[in-house]
Every structure is written in C-alpha cells, then in structure tokens.
C-alpha positions, 0 to 999 in steps of 0.5 A: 703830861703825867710823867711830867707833872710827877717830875714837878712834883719830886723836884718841890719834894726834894726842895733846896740842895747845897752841895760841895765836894765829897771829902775829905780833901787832901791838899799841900801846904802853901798851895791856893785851894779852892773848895765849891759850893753851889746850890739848886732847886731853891725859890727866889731871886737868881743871884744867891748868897753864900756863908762859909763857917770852919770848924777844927773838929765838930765831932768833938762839939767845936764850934764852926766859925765865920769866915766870909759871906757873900752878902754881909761884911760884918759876918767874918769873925776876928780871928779871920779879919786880917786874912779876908782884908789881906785878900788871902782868904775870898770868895770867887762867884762863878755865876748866880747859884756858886761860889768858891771859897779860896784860900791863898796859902793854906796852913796846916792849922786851916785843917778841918771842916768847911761848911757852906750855908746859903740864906733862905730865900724859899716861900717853904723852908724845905730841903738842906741849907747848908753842906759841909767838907772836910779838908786835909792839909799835908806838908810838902813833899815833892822834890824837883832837882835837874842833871848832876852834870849838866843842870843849867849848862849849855849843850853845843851839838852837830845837827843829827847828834843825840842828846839826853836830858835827866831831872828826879822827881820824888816825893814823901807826902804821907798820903797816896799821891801820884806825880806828872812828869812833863818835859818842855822846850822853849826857843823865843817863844813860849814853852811848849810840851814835848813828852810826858808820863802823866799821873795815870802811867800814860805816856802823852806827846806834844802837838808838834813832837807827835810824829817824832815820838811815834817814830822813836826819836823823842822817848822818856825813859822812868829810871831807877833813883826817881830820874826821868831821861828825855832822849832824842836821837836826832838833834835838829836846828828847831831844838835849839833852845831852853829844856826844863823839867815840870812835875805836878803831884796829883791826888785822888778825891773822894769822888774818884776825880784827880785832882792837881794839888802842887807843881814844881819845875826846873830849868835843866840845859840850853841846847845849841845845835849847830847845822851840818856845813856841806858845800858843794862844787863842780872842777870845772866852770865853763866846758866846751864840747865838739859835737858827738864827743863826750863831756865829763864833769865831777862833783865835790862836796866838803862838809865838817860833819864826822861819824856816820853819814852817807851822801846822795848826788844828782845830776841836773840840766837846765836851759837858764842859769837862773831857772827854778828847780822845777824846771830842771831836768834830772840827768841821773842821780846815786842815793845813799845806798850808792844805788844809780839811776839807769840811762844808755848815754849818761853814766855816774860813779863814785871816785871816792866818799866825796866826789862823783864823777858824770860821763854825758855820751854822744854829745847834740847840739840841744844837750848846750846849756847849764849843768849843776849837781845837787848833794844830800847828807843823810844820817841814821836814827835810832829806830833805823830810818835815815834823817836828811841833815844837809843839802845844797846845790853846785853853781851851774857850769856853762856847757857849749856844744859847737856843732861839725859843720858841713863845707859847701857853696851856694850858686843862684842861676837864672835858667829863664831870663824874661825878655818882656813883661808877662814872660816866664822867669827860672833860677835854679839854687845850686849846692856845691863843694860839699865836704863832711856832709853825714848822713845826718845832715839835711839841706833846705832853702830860703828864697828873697827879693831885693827891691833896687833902690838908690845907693843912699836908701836902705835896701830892704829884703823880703822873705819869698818862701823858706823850708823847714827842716822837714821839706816844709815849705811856708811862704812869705806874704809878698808870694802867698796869693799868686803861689795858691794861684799857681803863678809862683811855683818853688820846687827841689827837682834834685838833692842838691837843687831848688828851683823858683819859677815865675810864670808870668813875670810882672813889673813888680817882680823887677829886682834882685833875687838870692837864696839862702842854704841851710844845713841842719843836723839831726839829733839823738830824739830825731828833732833838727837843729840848724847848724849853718847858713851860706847865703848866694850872690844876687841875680837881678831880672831886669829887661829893657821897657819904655814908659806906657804913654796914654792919651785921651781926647774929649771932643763936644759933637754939638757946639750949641744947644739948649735945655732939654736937648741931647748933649753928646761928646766922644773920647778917642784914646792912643797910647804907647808902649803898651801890649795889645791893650783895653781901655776901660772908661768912667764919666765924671761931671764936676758942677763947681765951674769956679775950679776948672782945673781940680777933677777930684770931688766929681760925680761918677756917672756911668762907666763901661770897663775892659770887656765893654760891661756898663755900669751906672754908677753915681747916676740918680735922677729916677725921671732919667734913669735911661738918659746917660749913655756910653757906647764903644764906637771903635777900639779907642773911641768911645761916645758918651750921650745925655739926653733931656738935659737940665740947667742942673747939669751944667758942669765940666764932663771928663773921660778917665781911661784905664788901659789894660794889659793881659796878664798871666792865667787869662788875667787882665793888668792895670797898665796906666791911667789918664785923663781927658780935657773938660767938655763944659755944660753951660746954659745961657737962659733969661728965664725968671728969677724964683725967690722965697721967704717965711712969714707968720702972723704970730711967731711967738705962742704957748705950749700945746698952741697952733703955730702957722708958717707960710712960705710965699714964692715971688717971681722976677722977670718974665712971667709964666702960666700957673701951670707951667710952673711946679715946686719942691718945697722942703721945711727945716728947722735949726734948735738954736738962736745963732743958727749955730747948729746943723738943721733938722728936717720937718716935711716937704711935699714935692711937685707931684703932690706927695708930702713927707713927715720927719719921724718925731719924738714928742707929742707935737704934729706937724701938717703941710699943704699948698693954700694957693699957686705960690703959698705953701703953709706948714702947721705946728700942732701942739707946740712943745718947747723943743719946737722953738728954733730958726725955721726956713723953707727951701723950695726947688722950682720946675719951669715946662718949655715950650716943648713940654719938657719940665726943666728944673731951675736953680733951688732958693732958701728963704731967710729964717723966721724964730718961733718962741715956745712959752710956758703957761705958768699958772696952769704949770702949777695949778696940779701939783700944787693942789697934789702937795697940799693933799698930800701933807694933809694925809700925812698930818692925819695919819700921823695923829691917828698913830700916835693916839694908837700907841699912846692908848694901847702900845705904851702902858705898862704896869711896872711890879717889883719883886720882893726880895726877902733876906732873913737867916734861918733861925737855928733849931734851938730858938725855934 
C-alpha cells in the first residue's frame, strides 16, 4: 500500500505531459507528413483539446503562428485559412488524449518548429502544456527508372526458362537516407511481394516465394550503377504476369525509429510463359497375346521443349480404362537418370531420347487388361536440383490374353440305374480324349439336375454341387440337407473320374442329370483361372411306377343313440401300389352341418401317426379330457370312441390317413393322403328352449353413480327342477351406438359359482352375483364416461338327465340394452372455477407489491452533471 500510495503521489507530482515526436523530423517534399501529439496524466474530462501553432525560427523570436485547433474554428490565422478549408492542412484524432496534425503536401516554406498545446482542463495548473518539434523539409531526390531494354516490354518464355528483371534506384537527398527495394508480381489479382532488400540490408521473401528464394530460384542481386536484378532461374506457368520494381526512401528519427518518408515505383515487364508441349503415345492400340508368349509394347513422346532436359517413363497396368491412377498397378518404371526398376519377367530400355521400349515375359491369363505409360520432363536448376515441367499419360492399350486350351470329351454314364423308388442311383462323369493337357492344367466338375417338363415350358437346371479350383466341393441348395446326411455322396474315385451317388433314390430325384468339366490353368502367383467348360449329354433316371391309390372307409358302429351315450365309429384303409406302408390317422369334427361337403376349417381332435403315438390335438373340454379315444384294431383299421357325448358335438366326423413308405436311413416317406366319407352326430331332443334378456330400472346415470343390469333367463317348454338346471353367464359390452365395434368383456360367473372380472383401466368396478334361480345381476360401481355402451349378457345353459349326466345346451345372447353416462355439470366446475379466481387474485396482489417496490427503491436516481471548464492558459506576461 506504501509503494502504491508513493506511485500516486509522483504521478500528481509529474502533473500534466504533452508529448510529440523528438525532432528534428526529416521529410521530403510534396509528401503527406504526420506529426503526433498526445497528452497524459491530466484531470478533467476524457476527450482533450489540441492547439497547433508554427513558427520559422523561435530562436531568433519569431513568433509561433495559429494553425488549427480542435475545438475553436476561429483559431486558424489568415495565412493558413485556405489550406485548412482546402483540407490540405487537418487534424486527425486517434482517440480522446491524441491527435495528429496532418499535412497533405508540404513545402519547403512548412520548415520549422510545430508546437502543440493543449487547453487546461486541471482543478491545479501543474505540468507542461504544451511541446514543441522541429521539422526539416528536404527536396526530393529519389529516382526510380526500370530496364533500358526491356522496361514495359513483353517477356515470351518456355516453362523452365530463366529471366531477369533489372530497375535503378538512387537518390541525392542531402541527409543520410536509406532506400527499400522490393520486387512485386501481379497476375488478375493484387500485387504481391516477391523479394526485397529492405532499408537495413536485409534480404526479405514474400509469402508465397519463400521456398523458391531458400532454394535459389528467386535471388536479388544489388549491382553496380545503382541496378537491383531480380533472377529466377526457373520460369513456371503461376509467373505469368505483371513485374514492377518499388523503392521507398527510409529515415532514421531522433528517436532511433525508421521512418518511410516517400516511395516510388515502376512498372517493368509483362512476362508470358508458355507451358512445356509433351504428348505421349503407345505404337500400337489393341494387342492380342497367345498365353506364355511375351508382349511387347513401346512408348513415344514428342514435345517442343529444346535445350537441356531429361525424361522419366513408366509403365502402368489397370483393370478398367477408365480406372483412377491409384488404383493402377506400376509395372517398371526409368527415372531421369535412366536408372530402371528391377523385375524377373518385365523388362524396359531405351531405344532412343524419346521412345522405350516394355517386354512383358510369360504372359497369364490374369496379366488381360489395359496397358499405358506415363512420361516426365525434367529440367535442371540453378542451384543443381531437377524441376518437373511436364507429364502426361498415354491412352490405355487393350491387351488380350487368349488362354492354350486342352482338347478333351466329357462322358456321363449311369453305373446303377434304380429299378424302384428307394434304391440305389450311380453315374460316373468321365474325362476322355484329352490333348495338351500340361502339367498346369487342373480338372473340376459341376453336377446338375433337369427337372422334365413339357416341350412348351422352359426347362429350368439346378446346380447340384460344383468344385473349385482347388478340389472344393460347395453344394447346391437342392443337395445340401440329404448330402450332411450322407444320402447324397460326390466323389473323384480316379484323376480323370467323378462320381455322383444316391443312396436312396426318391420320386424327387426323377429327372435328368448331366456334368459340367472344367479345365483350369495355373498361373505365375499360383492363383487359378478358368479357361474352358465341356459340358456332357443328359441321362435321365427314370423307372416304370403306378400312382399310390388310398382308401378310407368311416363306418358308425351305433346307428342310434342318445346324449350322454358313447359314440364309436371305425376307419378301415386299403391301398395300391404302395411298399410295405403305414398309416397315420387325425379325426376331425366339423359343426357347421349346412356345408357337408367342405372339411376345411374342421377341429382336430385326437390323432395316432405311423409308429401308433397318440396325440390329442384341438381337444379342450377339461371335464372330458379322457373322453375321445382312438385305437389301432388291425394294420388298416382303426377305432375312433367319444364317450358322455353333448348335443355340443353334433357334427360331421372325418378320418384322414396318411400312408407312409420306408424311406432311405430308416426314415419314414409321406406316400399319399385321403380322406374318409362324414360320420354325422345328430341329436333329436324336445327338451326347453332357454332365452335371455337385459333390463335395468334406470339405464341412464351420472358419473361416480351405481348402474344395475339384471339378466333374466326364460324357459320354454318342458319344465325342469331348479336343480337340474346350471348357467354359464357371460357380460360384454360394445363402446359404440351402432354395435358397430367388436365387444369388450366384463365378467362372467360359470355354473360352479366361480366369477371372472376383466382387468380394467379406470377407476370404476364391476360385481356380479346370482340374486335368484334365473336372475343374474351385473353392477357398475363408479360410472365414468368410458363405461357407456350397448351391454348384453350371454348365458350357456346345463340341463342334468335322468341318468345324472350334465348335458350342455345351445348357448343364447339377449338383446343389448344402452347405458348413458352423464356428466354432472355444476360440480365439474364448482373447483377449478374457485381454483382460477384465487389464482388471479394472488396475481393482482403480487403485481401491486412489485411495483410499489421498484417505484420506491429501485428507480430513484440522482442525475449530476459535470462541469466542464474551457478556459486557455493565460500566457505569463498577463499573469
């Protein structure tokens, strides 16, 4: 804190300091000067006022004359009136504390003393007010002149072609001054610097000629008679362009800083350069090639480039014409030093300075494809690295490998020819008359199946298994199951024989059967290509077979019976043409009896398969579960029992039969299915009829209120005990006016006593109960609006026989009834009425609280102005 304060303290000490440049300040005539004034450490206001006064010589007590002030426009004397109004003479603020005072073109009557004073603006008159500069004004001496033979000509170059731009630059001026020279290039755009010998000896590059001047391509050479020669040694297409020379005469003030007092600059050439004309081209353009001969090609380029070059050429090879460079592949390539690439079958040399000449070995199929050359001029530079001028690439040649083809024939033979289904098949696919078969040649086969068709439909061929080059044997989808389970086996017993065996030959083998050689050659990277396909004549397996035939008979042991009693029918099947077969057999019951002739859409019932297994299948009576039986009597008869049966299962019974063949591995076959004539269930009762309807004393309520719906049973005809009589009763409603949408269930409470509640998402509840021996009443607790709707009730009667047996009747579906659901209105919007009311009222209070807050504390403000004093200094005489 005591450092601080004593800082404090010779800052006030110091008080107020104007300051502009240490003089004298040399400039050139008919140049802008600027001379800076600013001020510091003063009291007042931020924004300070400037006055600037000259004087010739104030040693000699001339007197200092008003040029211009910042803040009074009467301050400028007569004699500068016209230069400050012309705007020649101004001052230029560069913020609140300084100012420049700027003069356009100065003169060498300008010379003299500039004094800067600033108005007071401090509670104490403490500190300098004012500072003076002197200023020198010298005539200009600076001469500028570009090439004697070349200034503003045109330069016409090859790309790689030197080129040197001179321009002098002296001057005469009598104080000790020191010149920049820069050189600068300018194409569509802007200039830009290349090179330059700065005012401190200093060689500086531009930007983008860095590298080029590290490596001695661009140099500025200082010459004798004042010339300054730009040299490039290496013309490139992005210097074409404008070339002007730019000098600036620099000065060291008082103050030790440099200081730029004029420039001047000369437009010397336009340089044109033109690029290095290189074509490049193949003799030939389509090749065709034996395999393992050798291909030769050679490569010419032309180009108007004269002098020193040399030239690099390689070789490319691509799969596509019209592939990226990338993904070429380099065969051999000569650089500039005529140094080649080393490879065992691909050689390249030089027939003279513009053609080579490429020798490809040993030929493969794989080496087919597109051929070009790619060709590089280079030229040397100054400091003895090579520059690349040119390159180009050549049109691809086609090259066509044609492959040395063995000769040979291909025979299929059946060795096994099946006689019946489930026997053996062998064909054997034989190589003969082979000729120019290398030892680089490999053989593989191709196995396909011909399914026969009509001569007007198209045959279609699928592929059984096929080998690849390498002995692999991939098998087709048709073979891949039975050939993992060893019934389809393809095997090469002999070099020039393959074999295909079926060990269980099926219907579905029945067809024709051919195969496919394939000869494959080996290649240079040991890879194998394909060169040659024979196919064989067909051989069909075919053997003489009647149609299976199978019979099924249903037979109703008991012409007539009564509910409650045992229904038992039998199936006897027959069958022809069939191997040792069995017979698997499903019962079906079919309920609709106004379609007697349609089975589909039947219930499965219980079924017993080949190797006698019985299974219940659609069967889901639980008080039955035990009542259907089916039994094997003999091997093609079958006995099928129902006992305790309900006038429920009235309906037509069916027997289907599969007959089963042994198939190959112990496997059974699926021979042929048939059908059985109905066996009709058809009870003939007089017992009563059962109906049910829906009534409610009050089917229209509000929400939250109770809603009773009682479902009465009614009987017709003959009457029973109480207790001989049971019901299922079911609930359902439909969320609709129309019925127009599927039914929701609600509960249901079964003859035993047992009720069922459907899960439900709102906060309504549903009961039922039995409130006498034909009422059922079902009870909405809780309405809410979802539970409107159509709701019925569907009851499933029991009747006990005389026998005790519970038989179940016909079920019966009252008609609907529609339960409104309203809404009480007044107390809807009793609660958020009063809710709203309280809320506005809260609002209206808290907005009157906050406003009387900010109007008495966080909006009073004194508002203080600051006086401002503009006074000048009286000068000391007055004082």
């Amino acid at each position: 804190m005591q450092l601080v304060g004593a800082l404090a303290f010779k800052a006030s000490a110091l008080g107020r300091i104007v300051k502009v440049p240490a003089g004298p300040l040399v400039r050139v005539e008919d140049t802008e000067v600027a001379i800076p004034c600013n001020v510091t450490q003063y009291d007042g206001p931020s924004e300070q006022n400037f006055d600037w006064e000259f004087s010739t010589n104030p040693a000699q007590d001339s007197k200092f004359v008003d040029i211009i002030s910042t803040w009074d426009p009467s301050f400028t004397s007569q004699e500068y009136q016209d230069r400050v109004t012309r705007g020649d003479i101004k001052l230029r603020r560069n913020s609140n504390s300084a100012v420049e005072l700027v003069i356009g073109n100065i003169r060498p009557a300008d010379q003299g003393v500039y004094r800067c004073t600033t108005p007071s603006t401090d509670s104490v008159f403490h500190g300098n007010y004012n500072a003076a500069v002197e200023v020198k004004v010298i005539t200009d001496g600076l001469t500028v002149t570009g090439s004697k033979t070349r200034s503003m000509s045109t330069w016409n170059l090859s790309e790689g072609d030197s080129f040197q731009l001179r321009c002098s630059a002296s001057t005469n001026s009598s104080e000790h001054t020191h010149l920049h020279v820069s050189w600068e290039f300018r194409n569509a755009l802007a200039w830009q610097e290349i090179l330059s010998l700065t005012h401190e000896g200093k060689f500086q590059p531009g930007p983008e000629y860095n590298e080029r001047y590290i490596s001695g391509d661009v140099r500025l050479d200082a010459m004798a008679n004042d010339i300054y020669r730009l040299s490039v040694s290496q013309a490139l297409p992005s210097d074409e362009g404008a070339y002007r020379c730019r000098v600036s005469e620099w000065v060291k003030d008082a103050d030790g800083s440099w200081q730029k007092i004029q420039e001047k600059s000369v437009d010397v050439a336009k340089v044109v350069v033109q690029p290095t004309a290189l074509g490049v081209f193949i003799t030939r353009s389509n090749v065709s090639v034996t395999e393992r001969d050798s291909l030769y090609l050679t490569c010419n380029f032309t180009t108007d480039r004269s002098g020193i070059f040399q030239a690099e050429v390689t070789w490319y090879y691509s799969e596509s014409p019209d592939g990226p460079m990338a993904d070429a592949q380099m065969l051999l390539s000569a650089d500039r030093d005529s140094v080649i690439s080393d490879s065992t079958l691909i050689s390249l040399s030089q027939v003279d300075r513009s053609s080579y000449h490429l020798l490809v070995r040993d030929m493969g199929i794989e080496d087919s494809g597109y051929y070009f050359c790619q060709a590089a001029l280079w030229v040397p530079q100054y400091n003895g690295s090579w520059y690349k001028v040119a390159e180009r690439t050549s049109l691809p040649v086609t090259v066509e490998v044609t492959a040395l083809e063995p000769s040979y024939h291909v025979f299929l033979n059946a060795s096994k020819m099946p006689k019946f289904s489930e026997d053996p098949t062998e064909l054997e696919c034989r190589i003969t008359e082979a000729r120019n078969a290398e030892a680089n040649i490999r053989y593989t086969v191709s196995w396909y199946y011909r399914l026969p068709l009509r001569s007007d439909e198209v045959v279609k061929d699928e592929l059984l298994a096929t080998m690849d080059a390498d002995w692999t044997l991939v098998v087709g989808e048709r073979s891949k199951q039975r050939a993992q389970n060893g019934e389809i086996i393809f095997s090469k017993p002999a070099v020039d024989t393959f074999r295909l065996r079926i060990q269980w030959t099926s219907e579905a083998d029945r067809g024709e059967y051919y195969c496919i050689i394939s000869s494959w050659s080996r290649q240079r990277n040991n890879s194998w290509v394909k060169i040659k396909d024979v196919a064989s004549m067909s051989v069909s397996i075919l053997w003489s077979t009647q149609d299976y035939a199978l019979t099924v008979e249903a037979v109703k042991l008991k012409p007539f019976f009564m509910a409650g009693h045992t229904f038992e029918m039998t199936c006897k099947v027959s069958s022809r043409n069939i191997k040792s077969p069995r017979y698997s057999v499903l019962i079906t019951a079919e309920k609709n009896l106004n379609d007697q002739s349609n089975p589909n859409g039947t219930t499965r019932i219980i079924s017993l398969n080949q190797d006698s297994v019985v299974r219940r299948e659609d069967w889901t009576d639980q008080d039955r579960v035990d009542g259907v039986v089916l039994e094997k009597v003999q091997e093609n008869e079958f006995r099928y029992r129902m006992y305790q049966t309900q006038i429920s299962d009235a309906g037509l019974y069916r027997c289907v039969v599969t007959a089963w063949s042994p198939g190959g591995g112990g496997m059974w076959r699926e021979a042929v299915n048939g059908l059985s004539n109905p066996i009709q269930i058809d009870f003939q009762t007089s017992g009563p009829v059962f109906n049910a309807s829906v009534h409610s004393d009050n089917p229209t309520v509000y929400r939250d209120e109770l809603v009773n719906l009682l479902c009465i049973i009614t009987i017709e005809g003959t009457a029973f005990d109480p207790d001989d009589m049971s019901f299922d009763v079911s609930w359902f409603a439909v969320r609709s006016y129309a019925m127009d949408r599927p039914p929701v269930f609600l509960a249901s409470l079964d003859r035993k006593g047992i009720t069922t509640q459907a899960r439900r998402n709102g906060s309504s509840d549903v009961s039922l109960a039995r409130i006498a021996p034909l009422e059922f009443q079902l009870r909405v607790h809780g309405c809410e609006d979802q539970d409107f709707g159509n709701h019925y009730c569907v009851v499933t009667p029991w009747v006990r026989s005389a026998a005790g047996i519970w038989q179940q009747e016909t079920e019966v579906k009252s008609k609907p009834i529609f339960v409104t659901v309203k809404m009480d209105v007044l107390n809807a919007f009793k609660f958020p009425l009063l809710i709203g009311i309280g809320l506005a009222t809260l609002i209206g209070l808290l907005s009157c609280l906050i406003g009387y807050c900010s109007s008495r504390w966080c909006c009073k403000k004194e508002v203080q102005e600051t006086r401002r004093e503009r006074r000048r200094l009286m000068s000391m005489e007055m004082d």
